[in-house]
N, C-alpha and C positions, 0 to 999 in steps of 0.2 A: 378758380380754386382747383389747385391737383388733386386727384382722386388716388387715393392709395390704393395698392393695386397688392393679389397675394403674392408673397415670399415667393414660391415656386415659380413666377412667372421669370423667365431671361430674356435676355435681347435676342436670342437664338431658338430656346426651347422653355419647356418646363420641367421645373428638375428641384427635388425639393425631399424633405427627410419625411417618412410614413409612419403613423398615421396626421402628424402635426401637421405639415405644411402641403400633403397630398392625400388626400382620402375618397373612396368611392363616391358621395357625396356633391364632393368639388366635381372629381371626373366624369360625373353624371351632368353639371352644368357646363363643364368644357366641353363635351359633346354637343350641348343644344347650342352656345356660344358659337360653337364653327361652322355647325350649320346657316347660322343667323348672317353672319360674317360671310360665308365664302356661297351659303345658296349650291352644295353641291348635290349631286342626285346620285351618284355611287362614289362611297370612298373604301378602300382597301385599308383595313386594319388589321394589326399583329403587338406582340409582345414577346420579350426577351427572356429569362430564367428565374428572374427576381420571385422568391413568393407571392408576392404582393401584384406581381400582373398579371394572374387569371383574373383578378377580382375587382381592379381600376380595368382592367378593358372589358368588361363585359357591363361597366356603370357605365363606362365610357359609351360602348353602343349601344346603350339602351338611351342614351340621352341624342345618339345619331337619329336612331329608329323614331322614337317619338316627334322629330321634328320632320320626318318621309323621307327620310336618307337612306337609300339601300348599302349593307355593308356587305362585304367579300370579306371573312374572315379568316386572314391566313393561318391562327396560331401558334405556337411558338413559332417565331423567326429573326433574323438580323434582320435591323435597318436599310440595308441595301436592299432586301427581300421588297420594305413596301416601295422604295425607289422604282424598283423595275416593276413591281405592278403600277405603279402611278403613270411610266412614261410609256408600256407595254402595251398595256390593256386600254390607253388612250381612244382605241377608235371601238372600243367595247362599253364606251359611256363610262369608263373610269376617272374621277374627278379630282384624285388625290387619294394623299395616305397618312394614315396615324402611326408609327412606333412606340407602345407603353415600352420606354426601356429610361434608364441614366447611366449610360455607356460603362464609364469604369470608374464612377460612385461605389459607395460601402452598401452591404443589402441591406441597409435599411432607408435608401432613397431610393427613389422610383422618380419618372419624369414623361414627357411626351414630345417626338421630333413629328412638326407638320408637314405638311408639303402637297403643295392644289394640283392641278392640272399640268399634264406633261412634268410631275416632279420637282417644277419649283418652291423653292422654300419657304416658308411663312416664317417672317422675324417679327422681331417687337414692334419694330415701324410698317410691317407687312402684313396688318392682324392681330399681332400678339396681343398688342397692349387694348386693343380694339373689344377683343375677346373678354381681357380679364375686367374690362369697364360696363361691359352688359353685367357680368357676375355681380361685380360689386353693386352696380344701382337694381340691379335684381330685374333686368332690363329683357330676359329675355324672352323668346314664343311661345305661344299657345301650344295645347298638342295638334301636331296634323292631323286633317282630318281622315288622311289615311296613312299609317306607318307604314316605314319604312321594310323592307325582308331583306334577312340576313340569310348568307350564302357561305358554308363552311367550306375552304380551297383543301385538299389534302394534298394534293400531288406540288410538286415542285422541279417539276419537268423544263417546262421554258427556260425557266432563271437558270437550270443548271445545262439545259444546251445553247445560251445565252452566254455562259460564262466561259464554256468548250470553244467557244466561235473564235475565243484568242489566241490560241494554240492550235499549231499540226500537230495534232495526237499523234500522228505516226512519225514524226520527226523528234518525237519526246525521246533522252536516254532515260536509263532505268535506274534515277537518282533515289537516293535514301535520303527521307526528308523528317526531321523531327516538327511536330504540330503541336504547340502547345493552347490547348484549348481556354485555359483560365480556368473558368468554372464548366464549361463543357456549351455556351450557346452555338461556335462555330462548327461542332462533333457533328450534327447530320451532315452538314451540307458538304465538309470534310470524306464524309462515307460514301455519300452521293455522289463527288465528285472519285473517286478512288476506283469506283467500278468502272471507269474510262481511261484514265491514267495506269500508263507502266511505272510510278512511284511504289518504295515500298514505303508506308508512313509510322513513325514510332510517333504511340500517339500519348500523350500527357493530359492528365487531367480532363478524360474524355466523356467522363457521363455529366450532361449536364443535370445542375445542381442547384438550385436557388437559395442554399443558405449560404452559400460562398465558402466551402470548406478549404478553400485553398487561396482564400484572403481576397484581397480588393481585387479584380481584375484591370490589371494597368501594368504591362508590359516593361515602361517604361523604368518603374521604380528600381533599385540595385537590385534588392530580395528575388523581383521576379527575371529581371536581366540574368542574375548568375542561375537560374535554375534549367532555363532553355540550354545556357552556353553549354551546360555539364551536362546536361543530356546528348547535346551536338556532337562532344568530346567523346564519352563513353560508350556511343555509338557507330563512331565515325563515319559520320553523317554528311552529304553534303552543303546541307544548309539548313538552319534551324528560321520557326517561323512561330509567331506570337499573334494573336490577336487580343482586343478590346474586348470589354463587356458587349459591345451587342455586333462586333465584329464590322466596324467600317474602317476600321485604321487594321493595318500589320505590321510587323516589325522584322529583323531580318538580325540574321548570324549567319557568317560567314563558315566556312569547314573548320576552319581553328575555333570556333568557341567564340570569335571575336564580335561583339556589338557593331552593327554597323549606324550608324546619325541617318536618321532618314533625309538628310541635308543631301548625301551620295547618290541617296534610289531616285529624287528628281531628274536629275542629268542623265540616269543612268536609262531610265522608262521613257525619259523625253527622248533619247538616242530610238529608243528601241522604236517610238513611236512614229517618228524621224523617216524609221528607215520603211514604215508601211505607208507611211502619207509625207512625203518628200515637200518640204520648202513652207511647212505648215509653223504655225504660231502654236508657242509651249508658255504655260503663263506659269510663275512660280512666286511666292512672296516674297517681300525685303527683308527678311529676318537675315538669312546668309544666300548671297547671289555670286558670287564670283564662278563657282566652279559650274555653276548651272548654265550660267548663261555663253560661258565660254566655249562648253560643249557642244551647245546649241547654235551657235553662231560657223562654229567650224563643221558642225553638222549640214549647213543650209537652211537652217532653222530659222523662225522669228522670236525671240525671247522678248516675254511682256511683261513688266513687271505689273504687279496690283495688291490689293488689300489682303493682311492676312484675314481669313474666315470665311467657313463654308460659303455665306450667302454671297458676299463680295465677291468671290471666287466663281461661282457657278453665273453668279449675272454677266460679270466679266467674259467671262468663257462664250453667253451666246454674243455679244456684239462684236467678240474679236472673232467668233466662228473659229475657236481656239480647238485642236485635236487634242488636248491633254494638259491638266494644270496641277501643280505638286504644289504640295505647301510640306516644309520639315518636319513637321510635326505628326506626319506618316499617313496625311489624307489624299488620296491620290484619286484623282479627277480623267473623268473620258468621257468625249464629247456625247459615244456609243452609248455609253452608260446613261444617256438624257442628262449630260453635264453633269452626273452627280457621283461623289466619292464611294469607291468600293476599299471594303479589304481584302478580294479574292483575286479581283485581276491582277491587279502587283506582282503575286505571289507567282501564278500562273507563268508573266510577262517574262520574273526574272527564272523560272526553270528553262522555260523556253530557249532564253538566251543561252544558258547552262547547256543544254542540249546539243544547241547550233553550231556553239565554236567550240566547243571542249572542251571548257576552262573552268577553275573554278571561282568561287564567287570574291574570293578574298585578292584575284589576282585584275577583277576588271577593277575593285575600289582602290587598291592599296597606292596606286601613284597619284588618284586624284584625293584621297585622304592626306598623302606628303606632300603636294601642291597646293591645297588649301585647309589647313589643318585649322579647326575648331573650336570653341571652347566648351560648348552644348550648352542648353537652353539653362540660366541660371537666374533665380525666381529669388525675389523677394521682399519681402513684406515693407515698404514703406506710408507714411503718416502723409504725406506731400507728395505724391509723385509727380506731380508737375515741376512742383519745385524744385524735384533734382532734377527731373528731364532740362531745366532750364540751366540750371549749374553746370552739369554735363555739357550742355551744345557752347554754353560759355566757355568751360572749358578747351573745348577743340575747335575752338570757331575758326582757324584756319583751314578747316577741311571741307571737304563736296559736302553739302548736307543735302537729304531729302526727304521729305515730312510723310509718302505713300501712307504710311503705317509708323506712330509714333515717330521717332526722330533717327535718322541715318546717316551715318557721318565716315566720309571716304577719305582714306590718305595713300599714297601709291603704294603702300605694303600692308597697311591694316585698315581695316572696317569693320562697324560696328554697327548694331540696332539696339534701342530699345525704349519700349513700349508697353504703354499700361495694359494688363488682360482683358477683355470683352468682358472676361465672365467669372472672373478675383480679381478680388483685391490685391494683386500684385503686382510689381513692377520685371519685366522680363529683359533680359540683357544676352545678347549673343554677339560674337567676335568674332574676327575669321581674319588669317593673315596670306600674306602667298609664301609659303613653304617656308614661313622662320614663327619655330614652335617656341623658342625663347621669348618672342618681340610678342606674341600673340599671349603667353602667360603673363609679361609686364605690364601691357595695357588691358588683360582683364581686369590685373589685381589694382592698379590704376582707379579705374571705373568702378568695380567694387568698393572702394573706397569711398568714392566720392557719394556712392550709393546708401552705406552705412554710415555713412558721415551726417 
């Protein structure tokens, strides 16, 4: 008999609306849960800006503490924060890390990203489900017979000459960068890093804020895309830069204002990374490959295709002993990082680059944009998705197909993905042509058809 397991719980994380479906409470039992489950003796815990995560992370370690888990508490910080203390502080008896955050959720969801030893990920088949089955049968430990001690971290010293280590500071120019914070989680480490850098920063939306006064934090959406670009413009800026709610994805604008598809920053990081570690394996998703892998290949590169999503991606990455894996959707992977996704190094990589050849940003994407033009990630609600994914491959069944990740269907001028979400109810459709923006609109609108049909 299946055990029903709470709302919050995902294949990935936990992530759910407050107080309904996450409350101190619960997070007091997910505490004794992961102790139960992982047996760790020191794990690094932090939290993002939300109202609500002083108050889930300190249930949260008190449900560590009572089961003799010693915690390092970082408070407020990004995602990538407990990352590099997981893989960092590794020979300091660090066992893992909590994130009370829900990335670029509305404030009024809150969630939890895990991750054990050396920074691996804890998913639903890795734990997750593991965890919320003690909860539910009420399965979990006694108190230990000695708690755990908690350890407040203030400084943020390593992580930020950890992030230094990718760039020659002194080969930096003196770019003017617009930062658009969201609601303000990336603002410290933003100011921390500033005192190093010759940047001058126009900074957006910078005290951070937990009732979200400046809307969802998601980069992504138009609302928030046009608000960066006009900053870009009005400042004449060399490149404008976005992050997520707890800042592990970044986004990019070029000097004109112009959005760039994180589909470009893959090839473009993989080159860069290319050129520090020569004849190295660059992993990237099935969503859109042509221009990724082609760079890579004329790079000396090895181009690997694999799964979208974080965990598939990081697993992937240690068996191919992979230096760097992008996925489009703006999570960007290094081996350095303990295989796990940053939104600071990107940023860092592509000034770097800016720096080096004295170019600007719009001028290394603009021929691989007209070379493999896009149609971007377009999302929707279907009752069946199998059904149409099966429709669709019916449809183009003369073509390459490959299953990697949902269904992929190659013809010598267009291709195509798509694939149900991890983590919605969605079905996701992306296109990509080699430089015929006509042929690549027809077979979206094609597809979309078939989609709402």
């Amino acid at each position: 008999m299946s055990i029903e397991i709470p709302a919050c719980f995902k294949a990935y994380d936990i992530r759910g609306r407050v107080p309904d479906e996450l409350n101190p409470a619960l997070a007091h039992k997910i505490g004794r849960a992961f102790a139960k489950v992982f047996q760790p003796r020191k794990i690094a815990v932090g939290h993002d800006i939300r109202l609500s995560s002083p108050e889930l992370t300190e249930a949260l370690i008190a449900g560590l503490i009572e089961s003799g888990v010693d915690v390092l508490h970082l408070g407020l910080c990004g995602t990538e924060e407990i990352y590099h203390a997981a893989f960092s502080l590794e020979d300091k008896g660090v066992d893992g890390g909590i994130i009370i955050t829900a990335s670029h959720n509305p404030a009024d969801y809150n969630g939890m990203k895990f991750v054990t030893r050396g920074a691996r990920p804890v998913t639903g088949e890795a734990g997750l489900r593991e965890m919320a089955e003690l909860i539910v049968q009420d399965d979990l430990p006694g108190i230990a017979g000695q708690a755990g001690v908690v350890t407040k971290v203030s400084g943020k010293e390593s992580y930020i000459q950890h992030l230094l280590s990718y760039v020659d500071v002194e080969q930096l120019a003196p770019l003017k960068l617009v930062v658009n914070n969201g609601n303000g989680c990336a603002a410290p480490i933003v100011d921390l890093l500033e005192k190093s850098l010759p940047f001058t920063f126009i900074k957006a939306y910078h005290e951070p804020d937990g009732s979200f006064p400046n809307g969802v934090p998601n980069p992504l959406l138009p609302e928030k895309r046009d608000e960066t670009a006009r900053l870009v413009k009005e400042n004449d800026a060399d490149m404008g830069i976005a992050w997520d709610g707890d800042f592990d994805r970044c986004f990019f604008w070029d000097e004109k204002g112009n959005f760039i598809e994180g589909y470009y920053l893959v090839g473009l990081l993989g080159l860069e990374l290319l050129q520090q570690h020569p004849g190295s394996k660059i992993l990237h998703d099935p969503r859109l490959t042509w221009n990724t892998r082609e760079l890579i290949k004329d790079a000396g590169g090895i181009p690997v295709l694999a799964q979208t999503g974080h965990a598939f991606i990081k697993e992937r990455m240690r068996q191919e002993d992979a230096i760097y894996g992008g996925e489009m959707s703006a999570h960007h992977y290094f081996k350095s990082f303990g295989y796990c996704d940053s939104g600071m190094i990107p940023w860092l990589l592509v000034a770097s680059l800016l720096s080096r050849k004295k170019v600007s940003l719009s001028s290394l994407v603009a021929k691989r944009m007209a070379a493999y033009p896009v149609s971007g990630e377009i999302n929707n609600v279907v009752k069946d998705p199998d059904a149409v994914i099966a429709k669709i491959e019916e449809q183009f069944k003369d073509g390459e197909k490959d299953y990697t990740d949902g269904l992929s269907v190659s013809f010598p001028e267009f291709r195509f993905n798509v694939r149900k979400s991890n983590t919605e109810p969605l079905l996701r459709l992306n296109v990509e042509s080699r430089g015929d923006p006509a042929l690549l609109h027809e077979k979206t609108e094609e597809l979309l058809a078939i989609i709402k049909s």
